[in-house]
C-alpha positions in Angstrom: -93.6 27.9 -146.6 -92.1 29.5 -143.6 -91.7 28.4 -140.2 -92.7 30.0 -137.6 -90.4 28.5 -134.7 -87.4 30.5 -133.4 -84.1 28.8 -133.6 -83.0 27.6 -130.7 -79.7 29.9 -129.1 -76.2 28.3 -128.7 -76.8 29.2 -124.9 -79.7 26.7 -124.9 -78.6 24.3 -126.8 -75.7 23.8 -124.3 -78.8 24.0 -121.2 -80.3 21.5 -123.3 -77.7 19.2 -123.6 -76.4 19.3 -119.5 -80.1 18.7 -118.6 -80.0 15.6 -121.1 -76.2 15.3 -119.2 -77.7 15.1 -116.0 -80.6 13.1 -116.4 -78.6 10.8 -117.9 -76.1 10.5 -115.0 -78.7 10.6 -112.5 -79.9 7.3 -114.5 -76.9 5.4 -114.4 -76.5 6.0 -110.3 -79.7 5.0 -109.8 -79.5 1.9 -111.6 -75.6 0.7 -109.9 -76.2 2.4 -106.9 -80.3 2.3 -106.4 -81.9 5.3 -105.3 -81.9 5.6 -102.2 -78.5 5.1 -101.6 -77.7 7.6 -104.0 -77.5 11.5 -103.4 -77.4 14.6 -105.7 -73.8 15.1 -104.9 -73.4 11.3 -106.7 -74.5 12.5 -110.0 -72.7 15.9 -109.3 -69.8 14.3 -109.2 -70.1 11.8 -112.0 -70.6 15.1 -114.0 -68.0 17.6 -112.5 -70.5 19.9 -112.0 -71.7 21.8 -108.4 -74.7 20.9 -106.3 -75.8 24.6 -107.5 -75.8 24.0 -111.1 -78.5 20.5 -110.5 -80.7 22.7 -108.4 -80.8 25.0 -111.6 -82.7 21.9 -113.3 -84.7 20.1 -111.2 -86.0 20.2 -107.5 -84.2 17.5 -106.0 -83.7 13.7 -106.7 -87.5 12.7 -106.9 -87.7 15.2 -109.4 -85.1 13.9 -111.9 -86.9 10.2 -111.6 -90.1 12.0 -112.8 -88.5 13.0 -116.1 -85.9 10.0 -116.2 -89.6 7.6 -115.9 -91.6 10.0 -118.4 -88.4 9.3 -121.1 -88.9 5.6 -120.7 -92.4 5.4 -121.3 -91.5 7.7 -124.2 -89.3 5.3 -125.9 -91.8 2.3 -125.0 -94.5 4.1 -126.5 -92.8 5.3 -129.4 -92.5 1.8 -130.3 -96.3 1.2 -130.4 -96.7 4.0 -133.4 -97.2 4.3 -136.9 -96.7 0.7 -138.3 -96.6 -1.0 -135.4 -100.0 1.1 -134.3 -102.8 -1.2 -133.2 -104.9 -0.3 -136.8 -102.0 -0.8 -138.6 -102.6 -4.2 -140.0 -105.4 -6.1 -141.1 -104.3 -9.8 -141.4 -102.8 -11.9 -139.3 -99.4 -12.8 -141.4 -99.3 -8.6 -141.1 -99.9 -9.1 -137.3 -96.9 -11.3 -136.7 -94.6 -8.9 -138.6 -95.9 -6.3 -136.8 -95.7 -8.2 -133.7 -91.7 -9.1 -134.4 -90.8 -5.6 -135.2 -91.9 -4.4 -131.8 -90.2 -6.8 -130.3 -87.4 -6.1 -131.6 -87.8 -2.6 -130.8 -88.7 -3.3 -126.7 -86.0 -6.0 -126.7 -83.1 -3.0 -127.9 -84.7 -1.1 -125.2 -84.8 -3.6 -122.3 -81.9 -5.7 -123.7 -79.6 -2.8 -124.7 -79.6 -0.7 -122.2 -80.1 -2.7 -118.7 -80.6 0.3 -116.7 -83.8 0.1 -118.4 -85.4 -2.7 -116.9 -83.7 -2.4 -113.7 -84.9 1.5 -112.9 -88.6 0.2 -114.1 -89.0 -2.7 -112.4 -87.0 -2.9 -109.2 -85.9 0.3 -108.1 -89.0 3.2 -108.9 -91.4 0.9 -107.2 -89.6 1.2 -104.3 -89.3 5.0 -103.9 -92.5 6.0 -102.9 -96.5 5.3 -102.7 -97.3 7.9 -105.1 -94.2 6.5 -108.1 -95.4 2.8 -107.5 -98.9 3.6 -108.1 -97.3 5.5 -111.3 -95.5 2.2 -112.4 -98.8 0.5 -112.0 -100.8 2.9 -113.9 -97.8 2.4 -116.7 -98.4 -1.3 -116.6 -102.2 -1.1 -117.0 -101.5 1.4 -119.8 -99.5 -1.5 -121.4 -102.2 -3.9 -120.8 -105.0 -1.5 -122.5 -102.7 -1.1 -125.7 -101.9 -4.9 -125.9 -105.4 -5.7 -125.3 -105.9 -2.8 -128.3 -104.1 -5.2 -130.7 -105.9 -8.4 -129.9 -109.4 -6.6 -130.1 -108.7 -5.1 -133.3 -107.7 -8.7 -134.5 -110.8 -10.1 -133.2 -113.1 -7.7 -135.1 -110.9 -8.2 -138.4 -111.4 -12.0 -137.9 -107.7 -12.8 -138.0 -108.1 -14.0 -133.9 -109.8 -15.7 -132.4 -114.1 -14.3 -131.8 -113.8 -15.9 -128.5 -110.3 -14.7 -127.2 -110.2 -13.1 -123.7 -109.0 -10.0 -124.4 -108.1 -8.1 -121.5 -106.8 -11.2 -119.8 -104.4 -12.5 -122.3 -103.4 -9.0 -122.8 -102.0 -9.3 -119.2 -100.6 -12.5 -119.9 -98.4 -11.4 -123.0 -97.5 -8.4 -121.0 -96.3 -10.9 -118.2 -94.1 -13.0 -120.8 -92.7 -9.9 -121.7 -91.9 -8.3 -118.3 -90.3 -11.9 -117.2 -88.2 -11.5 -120.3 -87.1 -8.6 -119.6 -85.8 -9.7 -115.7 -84.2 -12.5 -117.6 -82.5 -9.8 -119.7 -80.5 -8.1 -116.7 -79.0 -11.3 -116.2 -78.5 -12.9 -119.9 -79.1 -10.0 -122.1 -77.6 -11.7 -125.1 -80.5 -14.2 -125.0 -83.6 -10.8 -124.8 -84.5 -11.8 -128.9 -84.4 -15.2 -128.8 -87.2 -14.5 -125.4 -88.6 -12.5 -127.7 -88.9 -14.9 -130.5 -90.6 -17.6 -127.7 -93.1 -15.6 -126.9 -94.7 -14.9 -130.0 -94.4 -18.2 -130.8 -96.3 -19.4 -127.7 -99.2 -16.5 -128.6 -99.6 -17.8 -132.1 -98.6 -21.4 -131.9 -99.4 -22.3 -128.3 -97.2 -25.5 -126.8 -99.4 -28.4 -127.8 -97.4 -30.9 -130.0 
């Protein structure tokens, strides 16, 4: 069987690789220096490279925290596939394995890399109505694939028939936001957060 797809040039490997350059960049100077104290010629700088050659890749700086946003949600939501897919499971010792493997995976994305929750949380709110409101939306997408899990549980009969769905969906998501703050000040301490949380969603506090 044959593939159809053209191999991709040396020349555009290389484009591919300064847009990934300059993305990147543009990343870390907005999370040290926020964004709106930071200009093009910031990330020009960081990469050697003229104001020409950015304006050869995207429109300006708004641009670049389109695409830097849309490769965040990308990691987030690659975490929520395959086995760790809402369907995935069927009993609840399945659910907290599942449940500890994707925190494991958010916690090397918020934990690891601490421009991570830092861009998400603090500084694209902040740039505009229209980027807030697209922060919001990704935070209600969250709520509507946690809330996925919990129904799916709830109609196998591993939680509870009468669980709140869509509120304690919120709350998880909550615990997991505050532990990822935490994270950009003690990031050595993101799993053991982790670890607390799903033990307060399947063990509660009571003695």
């Amino acid at each position: 069987m044959t593939s159809s797809a053209e191999p991709v040039s040396r020349a555009e490997r290389k484009k591919l690789e300064l847009r990934r350059e300059i993305i990147d960049a543009a990343f870390d100077c907005f999370a040290e220096r926020g964004y709106h104290a930071t200009g093009i010629a910031d990330v020009a700088t960081r990469l050697g490279i003229g104001h020409g050659t950015f304006y050869r890749y995207f429109q300006n700086k708004r641009d670049i925290v389109d695409h830097v946003v849309d490769e965040l949600v990308a990691r987030i939501t690659g975490a929520l596939t395959a086995e760790n897919a809402p369907d995935a499971v069927s009993t609840l010792a399945e659910y907290r394995e599942q449940s500890a493997r994707i925190g494991e995976s958010l916690a090397r994305i918020f934990g690891e890399d601490p421009r991570v929750p830092r861009l998400l949380l603090f500084e694209a709110p902040g740039i505009d109505r229209a980027m807030a409101e697209r922060i919001l939306d990704l935070f209600d997408l969250a709520a509507a694939l946690t809330a996925a899990y919990l129904s799916h549980g709830v109609e196998l009969g591993y939680l509870r028939a009468d669980l709140d769905v869509d509120n304690t969906a919120r709350a998880i998501n909550g615990m997991i936001l505050g532990s990822a703050i935490t994270s950009l000040r003690t990031p050595e301490d993101q799993r053991a957060l982790s670890e607390a949380v799903r033990r307060v969603m399947y063990d509660g506090i009571a003695s």
